[in-house]
NUMITOR-576125 format. One record per atom (N, C-alpha, C, CB): atom name; x, y, z. Coordinates in nm, 4 decimals, decimal comma, padded with zeros to 6 digits. Atoms other than C-alpha are relative to their C-alpha. Glycine has a CB too. Example, Ala and Ser with C-alpha at 12.3 -4.5 7.8 and 13.67 -1.06 7.14 Angstrom:
a;u;v;w
N;00,0890;-00,1190;00,0000;
CA;01,2300;-00,4500;00,7800;
C;00,0900;00,1200;00,0000;
CB;-00,0992;00,0027;00,1246;
N;-00,0820;-00,1190;-00,0060;
CA;01,3670;-00,1060;00,7140;
C;-00,0770;00,1090;00,0730;
CB;00,0414;00,0462;-00,1415;
***
This chain:
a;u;v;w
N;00,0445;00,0171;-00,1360;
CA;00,6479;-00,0477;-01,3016;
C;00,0245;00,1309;00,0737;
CB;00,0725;-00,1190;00,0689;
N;00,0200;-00,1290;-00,0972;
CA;00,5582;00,2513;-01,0723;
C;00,0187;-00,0224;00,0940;
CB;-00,1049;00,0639;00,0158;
N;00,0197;00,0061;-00,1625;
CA;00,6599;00,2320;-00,6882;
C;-00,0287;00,1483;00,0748;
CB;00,1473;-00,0651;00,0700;
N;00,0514;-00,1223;-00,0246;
CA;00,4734;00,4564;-00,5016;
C;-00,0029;-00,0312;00,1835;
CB;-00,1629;00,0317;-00,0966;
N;00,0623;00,0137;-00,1149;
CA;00,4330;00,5129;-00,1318;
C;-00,1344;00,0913;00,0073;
CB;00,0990;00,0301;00,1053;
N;00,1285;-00,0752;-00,0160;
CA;00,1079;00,5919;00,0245;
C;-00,0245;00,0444;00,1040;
CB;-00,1012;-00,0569;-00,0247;
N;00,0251;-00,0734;-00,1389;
CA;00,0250;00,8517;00,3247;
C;-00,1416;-00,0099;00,0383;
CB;00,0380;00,1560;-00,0038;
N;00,1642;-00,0023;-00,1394;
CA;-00,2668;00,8397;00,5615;
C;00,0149;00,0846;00,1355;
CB;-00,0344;-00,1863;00,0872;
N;00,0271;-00,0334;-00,0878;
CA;-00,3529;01,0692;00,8098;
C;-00,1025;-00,0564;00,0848;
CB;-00,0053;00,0885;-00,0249;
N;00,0922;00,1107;-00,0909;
CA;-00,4864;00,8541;01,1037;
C;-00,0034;00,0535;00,1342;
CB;00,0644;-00,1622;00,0099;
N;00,0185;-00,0386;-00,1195;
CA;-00,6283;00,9316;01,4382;
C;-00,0473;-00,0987;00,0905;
CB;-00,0740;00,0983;-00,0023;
N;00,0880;00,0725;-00,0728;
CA;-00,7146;00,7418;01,7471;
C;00,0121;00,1098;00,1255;
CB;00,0431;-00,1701;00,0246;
N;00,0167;-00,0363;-00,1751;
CA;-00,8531;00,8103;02,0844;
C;00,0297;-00,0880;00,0677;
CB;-00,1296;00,0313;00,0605;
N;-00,0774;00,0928;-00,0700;
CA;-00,6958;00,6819;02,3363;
C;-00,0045;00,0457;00,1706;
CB;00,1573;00,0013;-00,0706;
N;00,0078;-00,0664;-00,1387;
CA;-00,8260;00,7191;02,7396;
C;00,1171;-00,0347;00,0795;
CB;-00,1265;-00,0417;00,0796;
N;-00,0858;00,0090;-00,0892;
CA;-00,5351;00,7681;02,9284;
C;00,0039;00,0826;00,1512;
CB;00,0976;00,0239;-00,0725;
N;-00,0065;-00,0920;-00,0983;
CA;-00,4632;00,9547;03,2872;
C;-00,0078;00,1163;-00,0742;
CB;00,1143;-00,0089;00,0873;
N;00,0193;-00,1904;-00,0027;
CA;-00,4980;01,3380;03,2468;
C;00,1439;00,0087;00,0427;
CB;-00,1362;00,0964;00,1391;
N;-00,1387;00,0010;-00,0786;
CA;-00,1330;01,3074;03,4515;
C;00,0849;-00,0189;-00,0997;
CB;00,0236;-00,1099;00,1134;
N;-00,0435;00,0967;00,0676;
CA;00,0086;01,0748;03,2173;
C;-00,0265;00,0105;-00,1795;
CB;-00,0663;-00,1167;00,0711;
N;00,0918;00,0115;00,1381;
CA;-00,1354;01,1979;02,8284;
C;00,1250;-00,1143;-00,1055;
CB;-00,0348;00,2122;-00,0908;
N;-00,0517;00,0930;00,0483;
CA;00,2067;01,0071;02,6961;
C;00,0016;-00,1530;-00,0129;
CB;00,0648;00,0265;00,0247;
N;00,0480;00,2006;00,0151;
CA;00,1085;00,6504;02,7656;
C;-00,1137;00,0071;-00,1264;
CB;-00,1144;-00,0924;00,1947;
N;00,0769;00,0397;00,0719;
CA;-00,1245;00,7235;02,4827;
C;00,0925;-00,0404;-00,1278;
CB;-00,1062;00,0953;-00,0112;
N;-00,1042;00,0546;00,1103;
CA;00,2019;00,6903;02,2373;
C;00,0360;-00,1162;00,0256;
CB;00,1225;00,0706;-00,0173;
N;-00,0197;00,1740;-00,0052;
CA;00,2807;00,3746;02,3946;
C;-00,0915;-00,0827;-00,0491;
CB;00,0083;-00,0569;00,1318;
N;00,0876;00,0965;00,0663;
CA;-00,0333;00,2342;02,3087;
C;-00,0250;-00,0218;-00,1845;
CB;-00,1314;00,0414;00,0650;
N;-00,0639;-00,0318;00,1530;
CA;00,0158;00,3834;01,9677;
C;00,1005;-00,1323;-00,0932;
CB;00,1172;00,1445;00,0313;
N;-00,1516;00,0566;-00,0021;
CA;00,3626;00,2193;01,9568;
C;-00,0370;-00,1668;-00,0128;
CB;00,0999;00,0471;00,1677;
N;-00,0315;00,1632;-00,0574;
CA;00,2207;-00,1250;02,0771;
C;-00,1161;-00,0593;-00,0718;
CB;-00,0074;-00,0350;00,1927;
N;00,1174;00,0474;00,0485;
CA;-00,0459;-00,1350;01,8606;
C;-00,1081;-00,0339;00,0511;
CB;00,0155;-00,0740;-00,0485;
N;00,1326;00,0047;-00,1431;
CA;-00,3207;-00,0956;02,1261;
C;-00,0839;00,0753;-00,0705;
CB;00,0309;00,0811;00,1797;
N;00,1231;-00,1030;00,0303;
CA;-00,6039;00,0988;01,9194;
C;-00,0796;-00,0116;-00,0268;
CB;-00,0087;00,0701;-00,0589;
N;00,1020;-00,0123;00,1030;
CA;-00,9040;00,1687;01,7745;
C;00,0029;00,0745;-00,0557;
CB;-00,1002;00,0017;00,0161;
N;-00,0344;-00,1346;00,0848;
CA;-00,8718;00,3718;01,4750;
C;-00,1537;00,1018;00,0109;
CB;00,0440;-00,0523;-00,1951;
N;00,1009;-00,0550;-00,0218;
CA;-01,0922;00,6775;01,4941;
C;-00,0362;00,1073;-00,1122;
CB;00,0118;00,0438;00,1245;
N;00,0310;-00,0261;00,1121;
CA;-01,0431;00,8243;01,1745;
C;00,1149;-00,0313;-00,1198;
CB;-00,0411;00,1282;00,0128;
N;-00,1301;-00,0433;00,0541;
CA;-00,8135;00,8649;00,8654;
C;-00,0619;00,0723;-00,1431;
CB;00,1206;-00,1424;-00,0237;
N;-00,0139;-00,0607;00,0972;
CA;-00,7484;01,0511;00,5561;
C;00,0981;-00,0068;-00,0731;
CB;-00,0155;00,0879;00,0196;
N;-00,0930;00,0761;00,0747;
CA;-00,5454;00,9174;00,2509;
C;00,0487;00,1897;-00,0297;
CB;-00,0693;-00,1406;-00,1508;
N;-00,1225;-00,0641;00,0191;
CA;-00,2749;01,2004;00,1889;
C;00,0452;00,0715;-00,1491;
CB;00,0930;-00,1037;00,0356;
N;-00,1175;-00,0268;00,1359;
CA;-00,1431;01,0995;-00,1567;
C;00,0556;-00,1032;00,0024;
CB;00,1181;00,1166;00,0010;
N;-00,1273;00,0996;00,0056;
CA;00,0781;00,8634;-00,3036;
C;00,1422;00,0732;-00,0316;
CB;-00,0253;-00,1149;-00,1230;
N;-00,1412;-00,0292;00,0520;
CA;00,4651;00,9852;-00,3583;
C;00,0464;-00,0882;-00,1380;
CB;00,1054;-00,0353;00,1256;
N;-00,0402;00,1155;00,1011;
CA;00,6046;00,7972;-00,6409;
C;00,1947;00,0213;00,0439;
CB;-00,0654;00,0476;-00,2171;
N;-00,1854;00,0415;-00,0257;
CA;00,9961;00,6571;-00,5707;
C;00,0151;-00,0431;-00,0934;
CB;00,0681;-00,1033;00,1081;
N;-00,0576;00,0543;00,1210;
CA;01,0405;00,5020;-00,8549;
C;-00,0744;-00,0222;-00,0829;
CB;00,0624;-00,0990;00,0070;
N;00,0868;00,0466;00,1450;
CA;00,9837;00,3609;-01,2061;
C;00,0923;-00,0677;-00,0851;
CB;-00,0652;00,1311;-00,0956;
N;-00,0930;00,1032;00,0588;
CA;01,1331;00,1143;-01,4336;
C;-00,0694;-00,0758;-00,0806;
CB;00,0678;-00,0852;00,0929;
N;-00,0021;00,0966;00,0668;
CA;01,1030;-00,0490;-01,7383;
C;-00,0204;-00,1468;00,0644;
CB;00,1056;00,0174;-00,0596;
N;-00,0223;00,1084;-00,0557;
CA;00,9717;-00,4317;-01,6594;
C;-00,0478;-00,1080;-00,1057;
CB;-00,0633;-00,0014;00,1330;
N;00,0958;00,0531;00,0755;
CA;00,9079;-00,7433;-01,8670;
C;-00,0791;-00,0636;00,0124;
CB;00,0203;-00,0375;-00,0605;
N;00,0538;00,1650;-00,0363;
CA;00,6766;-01,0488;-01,8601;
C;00,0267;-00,0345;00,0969;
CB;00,0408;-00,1112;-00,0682;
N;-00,0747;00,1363;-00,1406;
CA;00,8970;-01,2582;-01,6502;
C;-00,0112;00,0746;00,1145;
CB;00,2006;-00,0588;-00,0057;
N;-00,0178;-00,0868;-00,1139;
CA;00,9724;-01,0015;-01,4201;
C;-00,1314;00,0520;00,0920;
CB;00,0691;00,1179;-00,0568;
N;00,0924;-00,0209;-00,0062;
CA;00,6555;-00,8877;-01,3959;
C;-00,0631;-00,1231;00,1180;
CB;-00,0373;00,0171;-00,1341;
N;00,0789;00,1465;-00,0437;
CA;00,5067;-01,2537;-01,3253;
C;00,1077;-00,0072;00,1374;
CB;00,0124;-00,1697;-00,1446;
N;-00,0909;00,0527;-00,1379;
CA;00,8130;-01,3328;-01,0525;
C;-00,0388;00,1186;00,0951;
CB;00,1972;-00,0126;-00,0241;
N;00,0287;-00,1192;-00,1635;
CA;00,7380;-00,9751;-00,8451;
C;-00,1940;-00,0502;-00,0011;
CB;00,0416;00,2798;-00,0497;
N;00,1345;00,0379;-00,0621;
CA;00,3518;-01,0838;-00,8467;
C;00,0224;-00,1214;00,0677;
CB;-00,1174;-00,0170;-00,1015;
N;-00,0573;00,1293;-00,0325;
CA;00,4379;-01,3989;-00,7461;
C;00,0687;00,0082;00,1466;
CB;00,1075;-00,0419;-00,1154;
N;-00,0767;-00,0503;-00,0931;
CA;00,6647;-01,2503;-00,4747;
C;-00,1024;00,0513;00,1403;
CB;00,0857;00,1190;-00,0758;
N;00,0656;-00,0928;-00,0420;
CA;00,4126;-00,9617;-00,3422;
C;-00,1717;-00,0688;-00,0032;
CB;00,0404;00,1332;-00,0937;
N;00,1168;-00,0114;-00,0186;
CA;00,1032;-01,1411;-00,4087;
C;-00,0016;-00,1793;-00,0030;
CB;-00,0848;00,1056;-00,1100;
N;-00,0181;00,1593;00,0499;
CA;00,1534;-01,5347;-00,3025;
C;-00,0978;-00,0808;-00,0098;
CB;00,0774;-00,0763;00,0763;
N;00,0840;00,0781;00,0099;
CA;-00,1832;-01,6135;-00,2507;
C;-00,0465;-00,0523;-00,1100;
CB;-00,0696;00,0351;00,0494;
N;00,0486;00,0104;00,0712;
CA;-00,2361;-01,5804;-00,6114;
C;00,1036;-00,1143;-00,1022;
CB;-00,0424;00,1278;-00,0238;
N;-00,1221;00,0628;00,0285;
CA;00,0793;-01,8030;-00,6941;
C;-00,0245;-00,1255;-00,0836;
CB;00,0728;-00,0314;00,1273;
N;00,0538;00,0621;00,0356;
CA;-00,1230;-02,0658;-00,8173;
C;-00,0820;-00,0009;-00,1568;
CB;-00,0428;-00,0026;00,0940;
N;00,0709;-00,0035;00,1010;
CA;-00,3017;-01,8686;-01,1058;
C;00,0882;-00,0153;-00,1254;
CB;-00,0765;00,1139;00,0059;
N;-00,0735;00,0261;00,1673;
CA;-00,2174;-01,8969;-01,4606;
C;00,1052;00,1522;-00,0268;
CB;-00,1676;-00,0060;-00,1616;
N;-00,1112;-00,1273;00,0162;
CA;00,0485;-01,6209;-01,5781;
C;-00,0947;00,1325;-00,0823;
CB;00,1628;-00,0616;-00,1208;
N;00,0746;-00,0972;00,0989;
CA;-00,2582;-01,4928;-01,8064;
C;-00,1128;00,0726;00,0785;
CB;-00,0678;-00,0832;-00,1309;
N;00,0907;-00,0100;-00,0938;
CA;-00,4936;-01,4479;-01,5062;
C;00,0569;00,1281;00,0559;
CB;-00,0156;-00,1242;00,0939;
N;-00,1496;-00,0795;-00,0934;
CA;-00,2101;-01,2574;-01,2940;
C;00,0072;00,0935;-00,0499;
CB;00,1549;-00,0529;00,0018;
N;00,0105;-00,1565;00,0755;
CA;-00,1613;-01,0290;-01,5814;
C;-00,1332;00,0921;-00,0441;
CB;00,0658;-00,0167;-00,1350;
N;00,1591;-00,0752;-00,0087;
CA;-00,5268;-00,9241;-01,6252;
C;-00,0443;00,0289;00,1037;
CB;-00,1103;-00,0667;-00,0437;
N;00,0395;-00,0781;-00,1151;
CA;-00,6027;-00,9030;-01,2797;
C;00,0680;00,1371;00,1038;
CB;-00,0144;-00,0993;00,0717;
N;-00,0659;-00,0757;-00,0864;
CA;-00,3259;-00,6820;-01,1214;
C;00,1094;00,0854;-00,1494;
CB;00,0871;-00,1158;00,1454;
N;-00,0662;-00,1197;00,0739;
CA;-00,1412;-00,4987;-01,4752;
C;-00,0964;00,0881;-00,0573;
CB;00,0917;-00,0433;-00,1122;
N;00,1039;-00,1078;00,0897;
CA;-00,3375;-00,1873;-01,5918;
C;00,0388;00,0262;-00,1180;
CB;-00,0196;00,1387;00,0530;
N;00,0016;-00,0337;00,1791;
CA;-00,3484;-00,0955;-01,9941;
C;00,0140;00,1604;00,0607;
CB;-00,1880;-00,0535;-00,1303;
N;00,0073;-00,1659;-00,0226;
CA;-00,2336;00,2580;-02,0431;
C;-00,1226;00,0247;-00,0750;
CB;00,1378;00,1003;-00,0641;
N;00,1236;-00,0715;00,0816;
CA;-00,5289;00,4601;-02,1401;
C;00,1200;00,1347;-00,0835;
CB;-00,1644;00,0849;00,1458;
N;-00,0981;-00,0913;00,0780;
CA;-00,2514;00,7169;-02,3229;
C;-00,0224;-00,0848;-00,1169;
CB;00,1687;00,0206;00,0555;
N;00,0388;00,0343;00,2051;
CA;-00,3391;00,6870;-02,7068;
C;00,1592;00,1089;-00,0865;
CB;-00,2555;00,1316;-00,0770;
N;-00,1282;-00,0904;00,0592;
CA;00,0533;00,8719;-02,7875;
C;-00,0457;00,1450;-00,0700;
CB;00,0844;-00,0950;-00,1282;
N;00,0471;-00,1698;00,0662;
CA;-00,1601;01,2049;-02,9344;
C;00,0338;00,0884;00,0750;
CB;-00,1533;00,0412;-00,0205;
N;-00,0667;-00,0998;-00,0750;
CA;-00,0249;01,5018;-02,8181;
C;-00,0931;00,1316;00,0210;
CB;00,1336;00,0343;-00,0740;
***
């Protein structure tokens, strides 16, 4: 298992006083926007770890509850990727 964060550069406009251009962080802050653009960044990677089956199945299960319902064989085909690495060097 890979944990990764992911960056976005995001912009809004935001009409505020000319007097006042900081009330546009409050709205920021308060979740008042319309987004007006963005641009994905990158992911970082934080971690990585050995995981098995079970583990596997209980963090989907956790992180993804709508799917909580599917079969354990469903779960693992829809959300684990196959390495494409064939061990050749």
């Amino acid at each position: 298992m890979v944990e990764c964060v992911s960056q976005f550069r995001q912009r809004y406009v935001i009409e505020v006083d000319a007097e006042y251009p900081e009330y546009a962080l409050d709205d920021v802050a308060m979740e008042r926007y319309k987004e007006f653009s963005q641009v994905h960044l990158g992911e970082v990677v934080v971690s990585h770890r050995v995981v098995g089956v079970d583990e596997v199945l209980a963090i989907c299960d956790e992180d993804n509850a709508y799917c909580k319902s599917w079969s354990d064989e469903k779960k693992l085909q829809v959300f684990v990727t196959e390495s494409t690495y064939d061990g050749s060097k």
